[in-house]
N, CA and C of each residue as an Amber inpcrd file, in Angstrom:
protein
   222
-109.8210000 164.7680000  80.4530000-108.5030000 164.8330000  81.0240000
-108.4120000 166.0630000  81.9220000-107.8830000 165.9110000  83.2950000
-107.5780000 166.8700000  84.0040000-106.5170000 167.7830000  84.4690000
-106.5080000 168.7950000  84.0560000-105.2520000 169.5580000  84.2150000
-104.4220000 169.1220000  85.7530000-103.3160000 168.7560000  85.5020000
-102.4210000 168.6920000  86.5290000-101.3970000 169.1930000  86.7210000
-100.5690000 169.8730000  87.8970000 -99.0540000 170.5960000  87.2820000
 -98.2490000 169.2840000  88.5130000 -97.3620000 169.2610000  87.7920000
 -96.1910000 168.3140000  89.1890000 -96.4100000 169.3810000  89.9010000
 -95.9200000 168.4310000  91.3620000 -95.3220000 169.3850000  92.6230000
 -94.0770000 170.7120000  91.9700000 -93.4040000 170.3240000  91.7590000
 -92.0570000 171.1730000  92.0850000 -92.6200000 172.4430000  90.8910000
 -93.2970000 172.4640000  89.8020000 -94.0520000 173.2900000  89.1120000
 -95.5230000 173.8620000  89.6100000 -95.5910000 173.2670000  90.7200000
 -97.2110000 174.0130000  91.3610000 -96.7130000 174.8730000  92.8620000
 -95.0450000 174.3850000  93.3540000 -94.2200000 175.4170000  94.1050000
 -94.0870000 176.6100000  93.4370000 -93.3020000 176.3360000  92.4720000
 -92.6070000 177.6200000  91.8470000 -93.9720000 178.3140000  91.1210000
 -95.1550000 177.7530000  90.9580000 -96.1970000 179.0480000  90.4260000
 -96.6550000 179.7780000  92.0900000 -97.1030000 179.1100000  93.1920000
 -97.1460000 179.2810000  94.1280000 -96.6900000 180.5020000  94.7390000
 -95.2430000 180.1490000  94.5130000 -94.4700000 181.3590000  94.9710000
 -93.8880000 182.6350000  94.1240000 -94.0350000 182.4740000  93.0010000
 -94.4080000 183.5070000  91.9860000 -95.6710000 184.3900000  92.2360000
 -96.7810000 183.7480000  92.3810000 -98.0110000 183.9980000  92.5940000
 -98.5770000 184.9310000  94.1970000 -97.7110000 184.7660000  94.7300000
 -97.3630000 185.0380000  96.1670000 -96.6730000 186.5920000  96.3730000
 -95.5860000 186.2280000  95.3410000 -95.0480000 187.1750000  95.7060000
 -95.2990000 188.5790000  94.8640000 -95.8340000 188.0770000  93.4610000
 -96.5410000 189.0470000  92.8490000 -97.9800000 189.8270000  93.3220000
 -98.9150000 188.7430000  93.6080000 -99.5560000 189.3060000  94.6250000
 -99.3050000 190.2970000  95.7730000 -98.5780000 190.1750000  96.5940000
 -97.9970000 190.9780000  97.5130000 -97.5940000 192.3420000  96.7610000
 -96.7550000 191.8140000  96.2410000 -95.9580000 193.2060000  94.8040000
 -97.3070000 194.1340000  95.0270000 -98.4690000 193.2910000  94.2160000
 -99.6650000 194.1770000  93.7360000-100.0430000 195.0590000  94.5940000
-100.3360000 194.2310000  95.5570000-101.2190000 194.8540000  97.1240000
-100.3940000 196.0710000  97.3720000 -99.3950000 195.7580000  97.9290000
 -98.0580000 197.1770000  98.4670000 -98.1490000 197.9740000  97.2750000
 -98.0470000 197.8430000  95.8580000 -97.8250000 199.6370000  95.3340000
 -99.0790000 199.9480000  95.1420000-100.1290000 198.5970000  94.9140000
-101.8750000 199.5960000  94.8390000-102.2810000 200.5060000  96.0550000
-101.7460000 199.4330000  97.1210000-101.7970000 200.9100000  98.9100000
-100.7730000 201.6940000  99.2020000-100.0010000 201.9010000  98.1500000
 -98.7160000 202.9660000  98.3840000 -99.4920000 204.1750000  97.1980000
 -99.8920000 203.4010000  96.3500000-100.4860000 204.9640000  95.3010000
-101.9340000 205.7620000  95.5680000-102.8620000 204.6560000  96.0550000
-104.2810000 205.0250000  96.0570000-104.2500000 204.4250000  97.7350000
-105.1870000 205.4950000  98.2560000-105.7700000 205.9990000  99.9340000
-106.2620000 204.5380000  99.6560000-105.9770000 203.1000000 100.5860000
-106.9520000 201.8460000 101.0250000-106.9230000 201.6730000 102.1210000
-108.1080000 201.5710000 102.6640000-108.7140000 201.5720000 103.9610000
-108.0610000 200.2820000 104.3900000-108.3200000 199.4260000 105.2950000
-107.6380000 198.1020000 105.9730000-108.3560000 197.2770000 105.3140000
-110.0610000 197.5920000 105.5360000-110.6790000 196.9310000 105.1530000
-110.6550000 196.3060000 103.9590000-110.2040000 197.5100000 102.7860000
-110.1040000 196.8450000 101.4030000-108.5810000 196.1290000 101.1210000
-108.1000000 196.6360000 102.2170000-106.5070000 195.5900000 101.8650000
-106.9220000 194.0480000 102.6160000-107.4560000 193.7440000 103.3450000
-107.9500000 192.5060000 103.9660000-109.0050000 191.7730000 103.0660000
-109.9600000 192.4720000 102.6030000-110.5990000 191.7200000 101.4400000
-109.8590000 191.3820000 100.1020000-109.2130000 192.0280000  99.4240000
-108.1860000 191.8760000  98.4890000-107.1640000 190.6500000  98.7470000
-106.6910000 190.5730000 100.0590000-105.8650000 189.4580000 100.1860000
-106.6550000 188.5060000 100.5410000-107.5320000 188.1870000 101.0860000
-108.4520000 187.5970000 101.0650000-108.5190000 186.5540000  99.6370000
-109.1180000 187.3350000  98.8930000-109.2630000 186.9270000  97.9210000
-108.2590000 186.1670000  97.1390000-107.0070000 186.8170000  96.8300000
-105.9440000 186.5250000  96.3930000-105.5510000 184.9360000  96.8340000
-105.9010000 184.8340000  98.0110000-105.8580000 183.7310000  98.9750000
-106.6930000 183.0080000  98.3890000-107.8230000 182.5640000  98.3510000
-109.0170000 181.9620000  97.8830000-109.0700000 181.5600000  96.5760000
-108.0430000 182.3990000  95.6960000-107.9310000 182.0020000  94.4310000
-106.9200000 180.8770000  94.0690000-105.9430000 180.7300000  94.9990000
-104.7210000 179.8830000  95.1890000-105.4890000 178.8780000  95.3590000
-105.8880000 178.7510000  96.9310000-107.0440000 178.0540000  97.5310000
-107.9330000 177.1610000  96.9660000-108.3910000 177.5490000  95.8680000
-109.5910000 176.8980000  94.9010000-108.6600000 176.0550000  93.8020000
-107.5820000 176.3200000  93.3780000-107.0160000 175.3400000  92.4740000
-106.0680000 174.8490000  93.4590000-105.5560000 174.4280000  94.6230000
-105.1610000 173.5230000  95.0430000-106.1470000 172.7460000  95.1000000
-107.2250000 173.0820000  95.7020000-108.7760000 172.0710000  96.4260000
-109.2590000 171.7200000  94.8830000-109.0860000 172.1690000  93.8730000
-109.4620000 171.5150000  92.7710000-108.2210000 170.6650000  92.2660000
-107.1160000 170.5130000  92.6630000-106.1460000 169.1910000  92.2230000
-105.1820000 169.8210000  90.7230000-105.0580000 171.0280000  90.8430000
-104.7900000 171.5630000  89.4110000-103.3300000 172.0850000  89.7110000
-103.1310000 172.3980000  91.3440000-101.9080000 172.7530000  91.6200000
-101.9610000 171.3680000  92.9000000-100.6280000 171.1520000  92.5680000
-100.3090000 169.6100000  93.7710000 -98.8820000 170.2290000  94.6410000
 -99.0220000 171.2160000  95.4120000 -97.7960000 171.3130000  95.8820000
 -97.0960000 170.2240000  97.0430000 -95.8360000 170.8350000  96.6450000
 -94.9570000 169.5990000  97.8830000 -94.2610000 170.1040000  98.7750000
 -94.5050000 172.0360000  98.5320000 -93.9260000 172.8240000  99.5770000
 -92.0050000 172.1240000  99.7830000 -92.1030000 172.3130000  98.6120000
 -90.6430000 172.0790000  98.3010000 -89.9970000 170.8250000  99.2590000
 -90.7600000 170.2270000  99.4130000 -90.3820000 168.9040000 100.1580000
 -90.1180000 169.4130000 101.9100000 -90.3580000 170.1780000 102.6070000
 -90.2110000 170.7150000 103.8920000 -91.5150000 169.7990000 104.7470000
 -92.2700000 169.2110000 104.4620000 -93.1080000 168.0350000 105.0460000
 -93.2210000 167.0710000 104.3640000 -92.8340000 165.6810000 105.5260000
 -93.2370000 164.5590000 104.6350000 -94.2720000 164.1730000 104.8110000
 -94.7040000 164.0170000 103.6180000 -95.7450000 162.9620000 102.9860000
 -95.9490000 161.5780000 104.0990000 -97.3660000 161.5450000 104.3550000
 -97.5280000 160.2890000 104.9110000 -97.6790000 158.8750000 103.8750000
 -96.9470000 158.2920000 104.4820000 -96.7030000 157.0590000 103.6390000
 -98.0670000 156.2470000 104.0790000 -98.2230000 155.2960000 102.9680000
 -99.3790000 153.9010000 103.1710000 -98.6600000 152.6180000 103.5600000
 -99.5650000 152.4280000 104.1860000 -98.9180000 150.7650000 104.1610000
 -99.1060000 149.6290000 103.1400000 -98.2140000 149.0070000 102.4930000
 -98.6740000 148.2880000 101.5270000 -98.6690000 146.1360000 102.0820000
């Protein structure tokens, strides 16, 4: 069985995840000297980690419904 979250629960981790991230980044380069370089790899990453469980099907976002979905033809 494969972990799945609904859309409207793979938004709201999304943007939790987002914004905590960010949180992180800004007071870790507000307390300790980071070069660009290590703030660009760090988000980087942060990115890539989101990244990998959408592309693995574990988060299904729907971006809060702001694009539609292409329909099939039946």
């Amino acid at each position: 069985m494969k972990l799945r979250i609904n859309p409207l629960a793979s938004d709201i981790i999304i943007t939790i995840y987002v914004i905590a991230t960010l949180f992180v980044r800004f007071k870790y380069e507000a307390e300790a000297n980071v070069s660009t370089m290590n703030s660009i790899v760090m988000g980087v990453c942060f990115v890539v980690i989101i990244w990998a469980l959408i592309k693995l099907k574990v988060l299904n976002p729907n971006w809060f419904g702001l694009f539609h979905s292409k329909k099939t033809k039946s």
